[in-house]
Structure formats: structure tokens, C-alpha cells
C-alpha positions as CSV (number, residue, x, y, z in Angstrom):
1,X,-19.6,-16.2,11.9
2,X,-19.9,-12.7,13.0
3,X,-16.5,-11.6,13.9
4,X,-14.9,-8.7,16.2
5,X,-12.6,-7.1,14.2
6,X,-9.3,-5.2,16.3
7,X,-6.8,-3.2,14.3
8,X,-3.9,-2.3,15.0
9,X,-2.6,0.4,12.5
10,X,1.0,2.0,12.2
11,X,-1.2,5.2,11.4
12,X,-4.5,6.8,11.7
13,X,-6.5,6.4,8.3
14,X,-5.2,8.6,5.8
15,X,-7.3,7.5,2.7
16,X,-6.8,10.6,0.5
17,X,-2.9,10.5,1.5
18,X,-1.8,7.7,0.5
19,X,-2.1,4.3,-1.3
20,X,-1.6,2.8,2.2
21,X,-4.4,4.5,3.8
22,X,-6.9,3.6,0.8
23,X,-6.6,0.1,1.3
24,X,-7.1,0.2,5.1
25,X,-10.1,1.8,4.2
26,X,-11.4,-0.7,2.1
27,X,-10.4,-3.3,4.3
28,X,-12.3,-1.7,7.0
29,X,-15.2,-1.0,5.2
30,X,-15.7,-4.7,3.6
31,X,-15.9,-5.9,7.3
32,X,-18.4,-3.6,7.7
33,X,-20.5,-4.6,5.4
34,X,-20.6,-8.1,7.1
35,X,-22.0,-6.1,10.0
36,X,-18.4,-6.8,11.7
37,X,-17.6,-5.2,14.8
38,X,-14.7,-3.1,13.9
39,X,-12.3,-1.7,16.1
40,X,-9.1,0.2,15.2
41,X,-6.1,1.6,17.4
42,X,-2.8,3.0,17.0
43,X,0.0,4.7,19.2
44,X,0.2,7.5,16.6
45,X,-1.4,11.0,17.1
46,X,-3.8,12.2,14.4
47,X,-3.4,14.9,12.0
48,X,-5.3,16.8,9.8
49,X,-5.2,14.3,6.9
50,X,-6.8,11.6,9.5
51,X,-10.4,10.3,8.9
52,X,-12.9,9.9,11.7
53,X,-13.0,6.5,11.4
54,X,-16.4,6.8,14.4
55,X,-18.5,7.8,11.8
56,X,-18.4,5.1,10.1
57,X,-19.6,2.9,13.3
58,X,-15.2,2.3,14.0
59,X,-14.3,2.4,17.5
60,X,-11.3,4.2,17.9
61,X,-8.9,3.6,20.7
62,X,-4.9,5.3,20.8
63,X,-2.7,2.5,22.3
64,X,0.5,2.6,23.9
65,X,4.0,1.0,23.4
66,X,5.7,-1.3,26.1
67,X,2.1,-1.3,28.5
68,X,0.1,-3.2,30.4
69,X,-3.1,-1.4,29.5
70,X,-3.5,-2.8,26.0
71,X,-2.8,-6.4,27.4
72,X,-6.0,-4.9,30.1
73,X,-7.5,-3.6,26.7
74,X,-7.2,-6.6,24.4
75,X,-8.5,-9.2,27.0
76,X,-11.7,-7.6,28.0
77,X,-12.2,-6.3,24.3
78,X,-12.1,-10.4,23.5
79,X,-11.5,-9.5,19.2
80,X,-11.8,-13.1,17.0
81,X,-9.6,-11.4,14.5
82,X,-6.9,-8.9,15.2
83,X,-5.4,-7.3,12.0
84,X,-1.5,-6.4,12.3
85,X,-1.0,-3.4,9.6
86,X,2.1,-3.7,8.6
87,X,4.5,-6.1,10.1
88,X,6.1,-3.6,12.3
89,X,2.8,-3.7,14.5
90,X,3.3,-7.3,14.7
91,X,6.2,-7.2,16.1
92,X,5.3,-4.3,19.0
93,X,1.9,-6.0,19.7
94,X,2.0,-10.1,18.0
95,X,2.9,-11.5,21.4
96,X,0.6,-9.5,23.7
97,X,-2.4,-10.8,21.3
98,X,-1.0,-14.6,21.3
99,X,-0.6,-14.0,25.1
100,X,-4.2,-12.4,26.3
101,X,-6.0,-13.4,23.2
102,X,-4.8,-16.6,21.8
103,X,-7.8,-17.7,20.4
104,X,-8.1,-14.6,17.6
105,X,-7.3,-15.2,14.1
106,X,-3.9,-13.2,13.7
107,X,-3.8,-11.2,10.2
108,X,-0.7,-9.4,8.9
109,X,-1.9,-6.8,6.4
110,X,1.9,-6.2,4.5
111,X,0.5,-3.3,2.5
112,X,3.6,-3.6,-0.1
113,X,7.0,-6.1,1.3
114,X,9.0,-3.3,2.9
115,X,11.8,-5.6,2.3
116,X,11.7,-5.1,-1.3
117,X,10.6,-1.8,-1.1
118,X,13.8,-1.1,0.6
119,X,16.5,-3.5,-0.8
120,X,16.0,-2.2,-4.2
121,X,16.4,1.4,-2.5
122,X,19.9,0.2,-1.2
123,X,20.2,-1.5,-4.1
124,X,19.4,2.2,-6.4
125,X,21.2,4.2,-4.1
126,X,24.7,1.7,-4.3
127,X,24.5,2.0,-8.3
128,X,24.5,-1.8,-8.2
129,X,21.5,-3.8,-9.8
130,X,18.6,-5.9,-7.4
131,X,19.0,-9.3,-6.6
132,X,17.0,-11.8,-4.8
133,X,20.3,-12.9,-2.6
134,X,20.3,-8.9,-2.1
135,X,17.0,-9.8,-0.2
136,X,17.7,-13.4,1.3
137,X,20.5,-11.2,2.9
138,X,18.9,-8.3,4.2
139,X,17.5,-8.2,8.0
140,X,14.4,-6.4,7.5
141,X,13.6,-9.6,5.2
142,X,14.2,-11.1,8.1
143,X,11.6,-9.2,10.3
144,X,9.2,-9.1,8.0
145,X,9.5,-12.8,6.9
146,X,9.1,-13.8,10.1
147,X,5.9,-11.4,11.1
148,X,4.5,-13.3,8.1
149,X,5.3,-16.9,10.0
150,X,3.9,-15.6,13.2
151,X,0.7,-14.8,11.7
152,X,-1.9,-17.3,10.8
153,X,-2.9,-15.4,7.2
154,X,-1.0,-12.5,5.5
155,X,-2.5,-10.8,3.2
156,X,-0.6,-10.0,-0.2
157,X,-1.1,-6.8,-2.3
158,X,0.4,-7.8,-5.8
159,X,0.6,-10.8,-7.8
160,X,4.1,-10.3,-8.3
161,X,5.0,-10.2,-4.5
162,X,3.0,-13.8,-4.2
163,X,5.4,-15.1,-6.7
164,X,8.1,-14.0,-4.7
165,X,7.3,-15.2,-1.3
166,X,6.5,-18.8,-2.6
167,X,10.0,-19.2,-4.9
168,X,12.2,-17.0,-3.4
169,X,11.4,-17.2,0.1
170,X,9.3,-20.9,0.0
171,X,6.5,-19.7,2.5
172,X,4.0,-21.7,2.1
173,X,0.8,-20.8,0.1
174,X,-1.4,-21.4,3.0
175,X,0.1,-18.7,5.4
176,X,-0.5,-16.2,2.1
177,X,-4.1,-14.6,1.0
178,X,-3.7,-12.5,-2.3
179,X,-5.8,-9.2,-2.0
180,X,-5.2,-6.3,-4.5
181,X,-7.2,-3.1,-3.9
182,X,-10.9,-3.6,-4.2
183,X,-12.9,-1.3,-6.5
184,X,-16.3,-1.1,-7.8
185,X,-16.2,-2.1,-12.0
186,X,-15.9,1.0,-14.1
187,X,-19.2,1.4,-16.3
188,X,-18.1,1.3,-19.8
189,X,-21.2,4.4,-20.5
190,X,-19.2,6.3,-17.7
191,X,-19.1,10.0,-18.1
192,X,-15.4,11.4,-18.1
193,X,-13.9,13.7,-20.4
194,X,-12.6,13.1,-23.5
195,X,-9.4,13.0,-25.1
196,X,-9.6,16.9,-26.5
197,X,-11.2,18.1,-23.5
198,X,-8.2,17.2,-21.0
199,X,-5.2,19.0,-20.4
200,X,-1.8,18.5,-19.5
201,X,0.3,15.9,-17.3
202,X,-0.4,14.9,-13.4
203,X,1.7,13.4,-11.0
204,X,0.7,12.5,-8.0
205,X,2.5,10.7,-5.0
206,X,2.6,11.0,-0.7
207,X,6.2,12.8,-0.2
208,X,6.8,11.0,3.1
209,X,7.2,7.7,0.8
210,X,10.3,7.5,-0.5
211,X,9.8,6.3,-4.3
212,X,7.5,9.3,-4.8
213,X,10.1,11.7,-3.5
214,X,12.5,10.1,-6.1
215,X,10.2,10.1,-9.0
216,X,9.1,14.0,-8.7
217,X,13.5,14.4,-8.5
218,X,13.5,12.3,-11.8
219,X,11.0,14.1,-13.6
220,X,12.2,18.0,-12.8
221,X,15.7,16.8,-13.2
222,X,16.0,14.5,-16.3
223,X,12.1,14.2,-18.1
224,X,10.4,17.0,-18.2
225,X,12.3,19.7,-19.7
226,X,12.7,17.3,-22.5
227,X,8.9,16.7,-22.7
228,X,8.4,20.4,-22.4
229,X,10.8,21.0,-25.4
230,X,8.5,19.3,-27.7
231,X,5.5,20.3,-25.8
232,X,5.5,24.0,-25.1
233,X,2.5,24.5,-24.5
234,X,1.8,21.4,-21.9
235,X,2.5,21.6,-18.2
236,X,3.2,18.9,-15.5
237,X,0.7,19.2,-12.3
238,X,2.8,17.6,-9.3
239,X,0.5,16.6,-6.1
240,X,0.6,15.2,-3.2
241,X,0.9,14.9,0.4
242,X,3.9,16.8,2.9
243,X,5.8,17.7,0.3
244,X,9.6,18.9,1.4
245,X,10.8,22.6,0.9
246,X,12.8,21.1,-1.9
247,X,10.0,19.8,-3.8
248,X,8.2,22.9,-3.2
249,X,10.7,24.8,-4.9
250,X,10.7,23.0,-7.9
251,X,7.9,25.2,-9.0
252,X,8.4,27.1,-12.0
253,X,5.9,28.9,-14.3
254,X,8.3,29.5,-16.7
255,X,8.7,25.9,-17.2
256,X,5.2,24.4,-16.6
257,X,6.2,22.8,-13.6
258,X,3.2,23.2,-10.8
259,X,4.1,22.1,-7.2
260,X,0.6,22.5,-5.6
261,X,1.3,19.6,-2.2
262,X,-1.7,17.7,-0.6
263,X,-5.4,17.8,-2.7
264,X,-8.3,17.0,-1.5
265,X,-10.1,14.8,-4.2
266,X,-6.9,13.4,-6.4
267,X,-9.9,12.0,-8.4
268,X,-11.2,15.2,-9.5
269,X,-7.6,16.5,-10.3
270,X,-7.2,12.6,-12.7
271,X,-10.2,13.7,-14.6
272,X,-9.0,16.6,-15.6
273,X,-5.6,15.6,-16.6
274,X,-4.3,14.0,-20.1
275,X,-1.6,11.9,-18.8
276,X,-0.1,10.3,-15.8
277,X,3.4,10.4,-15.1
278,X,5.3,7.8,-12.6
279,X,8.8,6.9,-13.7
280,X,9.6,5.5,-10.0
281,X,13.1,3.6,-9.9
282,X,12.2,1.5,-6.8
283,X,9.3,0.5,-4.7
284,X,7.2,-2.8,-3.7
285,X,3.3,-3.1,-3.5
286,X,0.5,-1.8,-5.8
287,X,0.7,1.6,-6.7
288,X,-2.9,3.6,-5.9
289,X,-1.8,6.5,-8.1
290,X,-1.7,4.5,-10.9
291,X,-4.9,2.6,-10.3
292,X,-7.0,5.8,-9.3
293,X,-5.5,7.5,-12.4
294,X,-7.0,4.1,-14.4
295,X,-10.5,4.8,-12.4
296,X,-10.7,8.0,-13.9
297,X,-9.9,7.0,-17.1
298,X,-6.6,9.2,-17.1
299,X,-3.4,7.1,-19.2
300,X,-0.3,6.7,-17.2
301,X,3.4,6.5,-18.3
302,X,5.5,4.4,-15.8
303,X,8.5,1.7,-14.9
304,X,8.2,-2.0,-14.7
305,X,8.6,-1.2,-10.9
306,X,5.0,0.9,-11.7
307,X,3.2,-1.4,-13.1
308,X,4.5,-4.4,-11.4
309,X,1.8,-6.8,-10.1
310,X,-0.7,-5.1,-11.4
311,X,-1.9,-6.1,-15.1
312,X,0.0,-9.7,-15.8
313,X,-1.4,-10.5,-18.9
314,X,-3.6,-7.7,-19.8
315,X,-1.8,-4.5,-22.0
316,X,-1.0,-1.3,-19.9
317,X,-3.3,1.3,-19.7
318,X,-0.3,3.5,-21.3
319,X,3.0,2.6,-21.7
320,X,6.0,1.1,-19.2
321,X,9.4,2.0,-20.0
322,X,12.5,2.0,-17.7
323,X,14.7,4.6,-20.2
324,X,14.8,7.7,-19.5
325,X,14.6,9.0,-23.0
326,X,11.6,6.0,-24.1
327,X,10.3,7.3,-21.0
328,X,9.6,11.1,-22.7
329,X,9.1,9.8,-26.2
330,X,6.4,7.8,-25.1
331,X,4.8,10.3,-22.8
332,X,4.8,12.4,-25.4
333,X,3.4,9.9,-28.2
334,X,0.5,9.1,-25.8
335,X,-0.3,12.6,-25.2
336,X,-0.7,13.7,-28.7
337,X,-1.7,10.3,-30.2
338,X,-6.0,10.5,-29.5
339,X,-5.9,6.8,-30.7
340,X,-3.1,5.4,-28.8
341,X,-4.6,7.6,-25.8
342,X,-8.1,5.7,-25.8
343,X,-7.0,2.3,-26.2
344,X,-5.1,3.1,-23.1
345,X,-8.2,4.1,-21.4
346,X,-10.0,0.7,-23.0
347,X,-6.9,-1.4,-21.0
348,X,-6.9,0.4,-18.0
349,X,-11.0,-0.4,-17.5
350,X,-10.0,-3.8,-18.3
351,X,-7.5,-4.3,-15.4
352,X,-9.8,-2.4,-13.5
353,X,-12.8,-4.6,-14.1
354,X,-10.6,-8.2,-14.2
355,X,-8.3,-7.9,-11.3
356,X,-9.7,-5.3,-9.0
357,X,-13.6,-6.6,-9.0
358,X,-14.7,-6.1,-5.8
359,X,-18.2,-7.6,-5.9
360,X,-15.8,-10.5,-6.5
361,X,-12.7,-10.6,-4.1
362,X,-14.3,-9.7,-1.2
363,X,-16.7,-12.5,-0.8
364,X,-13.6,-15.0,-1.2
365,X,-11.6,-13.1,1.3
366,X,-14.3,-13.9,4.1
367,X,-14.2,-17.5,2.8
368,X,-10.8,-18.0,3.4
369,X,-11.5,-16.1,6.8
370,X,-14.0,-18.7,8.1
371,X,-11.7,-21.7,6.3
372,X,-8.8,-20.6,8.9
373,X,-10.7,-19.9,11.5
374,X,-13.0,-22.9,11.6
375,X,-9.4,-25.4,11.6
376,X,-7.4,-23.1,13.4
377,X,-6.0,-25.1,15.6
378,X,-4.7,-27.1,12.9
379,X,-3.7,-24.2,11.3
380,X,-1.2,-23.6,13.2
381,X,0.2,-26.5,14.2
382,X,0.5,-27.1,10.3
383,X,2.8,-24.1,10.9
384,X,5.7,-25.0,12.9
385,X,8.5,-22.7,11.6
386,X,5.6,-20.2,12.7
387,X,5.2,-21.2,16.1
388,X,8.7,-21.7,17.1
389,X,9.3,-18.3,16.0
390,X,6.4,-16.9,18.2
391,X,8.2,-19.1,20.8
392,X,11.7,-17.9,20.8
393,X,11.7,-14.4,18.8
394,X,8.9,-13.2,20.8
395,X,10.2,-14.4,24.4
396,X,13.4,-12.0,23.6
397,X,10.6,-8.9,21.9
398,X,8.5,-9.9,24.9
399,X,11.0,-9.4,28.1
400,X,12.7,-6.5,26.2
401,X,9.2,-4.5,26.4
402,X,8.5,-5.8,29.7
403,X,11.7,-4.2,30.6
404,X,10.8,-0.7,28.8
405,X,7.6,-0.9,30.6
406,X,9.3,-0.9,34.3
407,X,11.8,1.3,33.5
408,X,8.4,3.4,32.7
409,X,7.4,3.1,35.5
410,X,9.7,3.7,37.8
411,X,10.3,6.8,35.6
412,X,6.9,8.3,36.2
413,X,7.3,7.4,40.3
């Protein structure tokens, strides 16, 4: 079936930002090449960093909050499959689309779980170690939980976040569609550079997200003078987009530490670079630094929460250590160590190639697309907890924003 395709993103496209914006590009571009009608809006104003999504065939529309024009919008646009991204969307727009368009297939696209994302920030910030009852208790678990209820598929970045919504939070496995990021394979007769012909350490990270802010803190604070003390020659490259004044003065020449803020072509900046540094603390999802940097054949040395959902049974394309001083020694091992440095490499093409395979994942993607949508009807009612929470949660987000919407409008009289 040849499906109209309606976005509704939290941003405009960012796909050299962040990891976030990378896999709405891919999403977008794999229902393109079903010669899917795609359409994509958001409430939020563009910026420099935003794609132009028209060129690619997208329609772009900019929607508003607490309005009757996108119920106006939605029912003469008549979309078969209305992607939420993020489950914050779902809850501004899930109702109006089960109202004027009931018939669509209703995706959630999580990205990473905020909750988990966010718990173990709490969690980090207390001094107290993560639990699961940490997140059984916490009400954003609750939100997002329940977008993923309301919704007839969600799709799920990691492995290890599949894992946790069946056992921890018993959804079950037919409300949840496992899609990493999707990549071409990595030729094993690529052309990158060589272990003696790169140079130094990278890190690279979006400053609005809060992990990466934390991780840049951790390395100028605690990692890399010790690194630098038995590597005085190497420096530490730090990238990435809207970087704070404080990051920006952590730039110091005298100690090999380069703030440089938003690139261009991270790609180009991987394949230049020796080593890949991410000790992040907390976070949720798939980390995009950490698979471009495996793209480019570039090493990495990160945290379980880095790697997490990523490789399962296959080595690390590095090392993954959660101590700050295993951390440096092996950042420092894998930088001098040529051997230890290309069998890095060899892993990271073979996560690359066995969990990433695009030529692979997409095709079952649509399958499971047409499975829904054929027996949607079904579907759904297979999904009770779902539909009584579109019932109740949404009469109370529903009457709340028709509310807003007067008051609008009486505001503008």
C-alpha cells in the first residue's frame, strides 16, 4: 500500500546536530524511497542548523499548539500514517489525530525513553544509584508509557530499552517495533586513514542534550589532564552543537584542550581523529556519536551507558569502562597500542554491518507497517489498556487545549 506519511516533529530536522535529527532523517528518507508521500510539521521555528526538508520532495507545514487549524489541516490532508516524534507530540496532537483522522496508523517515534534518560539524571545528580522502582515511580514514565499505549506501534531505538519495556514495564511486544539507526554496510576495502596517519582525540556531542554537556565537564575536569600527562603531545578536539559560554571557555592551548562548537561534516572531523572519547554518566537511546565515529573507522572509549544497546554480543569497537582512572588508562592504551587500535576498527564494522544493515531493517519495518495496518481494527481492540487511556487521559489533554484555544481567542478579539 502506498501510504501518506504526516510528521509531527518536536523540531525541524537537524541531521548534522544531533543523534535525534539523524534518525528522523533516515526515517524520512526510507519512506521515501517507497515513493511515500511525506509530510512533516512542527510548531517550532527553524534555525540555521535546519534542513530543507522540500528538497527532498517533504512538504513542510509549521503547526500550532491549542488550534483548530491543524484539526482543519489534518482532515483534509487525510495521512494513513501519522508519526508522533517523541511522545511529547503525542500528547499535544494524539487526540486531534484519533479525532479527525481515526483511521491513520498512529506511530510514536521515542527516539531514546526520556524517562530513563532522565531518572538516571535525578538519579546522578542525588548521588544515589538507578533503579527500575526509581522509574516505575517517576511521572514522566508515566507520560511516556502511556503515549506508547495510545499509539498503535512505537518504535524502539536500542535493544536494551526493548528489554526494559517488556520486563520492567510488561507492554506488550506487539505495541513495540525495534529500529536502531539504519546505515549502509561499511566496505571492508574502504579507504580511511590508517592508524599512523591519525591524530589525536575527538569528542563530539549536541550541548543542548544534557549527557553531552556532562561528559565534556567530566573530561576537562577529571580525564584529560591525566591523559595529557602521559600524552604530551596529544590533544582533545571537543565538537559540537550550541555550546554554553562555559564550555567555550574550557579552551586551552596550553593544555590541548580545543573547544571549536557546531561542525559541519562530524564525519570528516572522525576520520581524522585517533580516538573517540564519551565517558557519559547517564543517558537513554543509541548514541550517533559513537556509531558515526564506528562509520569512519575512528575507536571510541566510553561507559556501559555509551555503549548500551548497541553491540550485545559483539566486542566493542574500543573499550567501555565506567572508572574514571580505567577510563584514561584505557584511552590511552588504545591510542598508542596500533594492534589493539585496529581490532577496534574490525569490531566496530562488525556492529556496523550486523545490527545497523539497512538493506535489511528497512524492508521489515514496512512489513510490520502493512501487518498493523491491514488488522488494525483488531489491533487496537487487542489493545485495551491503550484505548481506555486515549478515552480518559485524552478527554482531560483534550478540553484543557480546547480551553487554551478560547482563551486564544478571545485574546486576539
Amino acid at each position: 500500500m502506498k501510504h501518506h506519511v504526516f510528521i509531527i516533529g518536536s523540531v525541524w530536522v537537524e541531521p548534522n546536530s544531533s543523534a535525534a535529527g539523524s534518525r528522523m532523517l533516515q526515517l524520512i528518507t526510507s519512506f521515501l524511497s517507497k515513493d511515500w508521500r511525506v509530510t512533516f510539521g512542527t510548531v517550532s521555528q527553524k534555525n540555521l542548523n535546519s534542513i530543507d526538508l522540500s528538497k527532498l520532495g517533504v512538504q513542510e507545514v509549521r503547526l500550532e499548539l491549542n488550534s483548530t487549524s491543524f484539526d482543519e489541516f489534518i482532515t483534509d490532508l487525510k495521512p494513513t500514517l501519522v508519526v508522533f516524534d517523541r511522545f511529547i507530540t503525542e500528547e499535544q496532537f494524539g487526540w486531534r489525530v484519533a479525532e479527525y483522522c481515526p483511521k491513520a496508523l498512529r506511530v510514536l517515534d521515542t527516539e531514546d525513553l526520556h524517562c530513563l534518560r532522565k531518572t538516571r539524571h535525578e538519579a546522578l545528580k542525588k548521588g544515589i544509584e538507578f533503579c527500575n522502582e526509581m522509574l516505575l515511580n517517576s511521572e514522566i514514565s508515566k507520560r511516556e508509557i502511556a503515549a506508547i499505549y495510545r499509539c498503535d506501534i512505537s518504535l524502539i531505538i536500542s535493544t536494551f530499552e526493548m528489554k526494559l519495556l517488556r520486563e520492567v514495564f510488561k507492554i506488550d511486544k506487539s505495541l513495540l517495533y525495534h529500529l536502531p539507526f539504519l546505515f549502509d554496510k561499511i566496505d571492508e576495502n574502504n579507504s580511511w586513514k590508517p592508524f599512523d596517519e591519525r591524530h589525536h582525540f575527538v569528542s563530539i556531542g549536541n550541548f543542548l542534550h544534557a549527557p553531552n554537556l556532562d561528559a565534556t565537564i567530566q573530561l576537562k575536569k577529571y580525564i584529560w589532564k591525566e591523559i595529557r600527562k602521559r600524552l604530551p603531545a596529544a590533544q582533545l578536539h571537543v565538537y559540537g552543537a550550541y555550546p554554553t559560554q562555559q564550555v567555550l571557555e574550557f579552551t586551552n592551548a596550553n593544555e590541548g584542550f580545543f573547544v571549536h562548537g557546531f561542525v559541519e561534516d562530524a564525519f570528516e572531523v572522525l576520520k581524522n581523529s585517533r580516538i573517540l572519547l564519551a565517558p557519559l554518566r547517564f543517558g537513554a537511546g543509541i548514541k550517533g556519536k559513537l556509531s558515526n565515529a564506528m562509520l569512519c573507522g575512528t575507536p571510541s572509549v566510553t561507559t556501559s551507558i555509551g555503549s548500551e544497546g548497541m553491540n550485545d554480543e559483539i566486542p566493542w569497537s574500543g573499550f567501555v569502562e565506567d572508572e574514571i582512572a580505567k577510563f584514561i588508562e584505557k584511552a590511552v592504551l588504545l591510542y598508542t597500542d596500533k594492534i589493539q587500535w585496529n581490532q577496534a576498527q574490525q569490531s566496530g564494522i562488525e556492529i556496523i554491518n550486523t545490527k545497523f544493515d539497512k538493506e535489511q531493517l528497512t524492508p521489515l519495518l514496512f512489513k510490520c507497517i502493512d501487518e498493523v495496518f491491514s488488522n488494525l481494527e483488531q489491533h487496537r481492540n487487542n489493545n485495551f489498556t491503550g484505548k481506555m487511556l486515549m478515552h480518559h487521559s485524552l478527554q482531560s489533554s483534550k478540553y484543557m487545549s480546547k480551553w487554551i484555544q478560547e482563551k486564544n481567542r478571545k485574546h486576539k478579539l
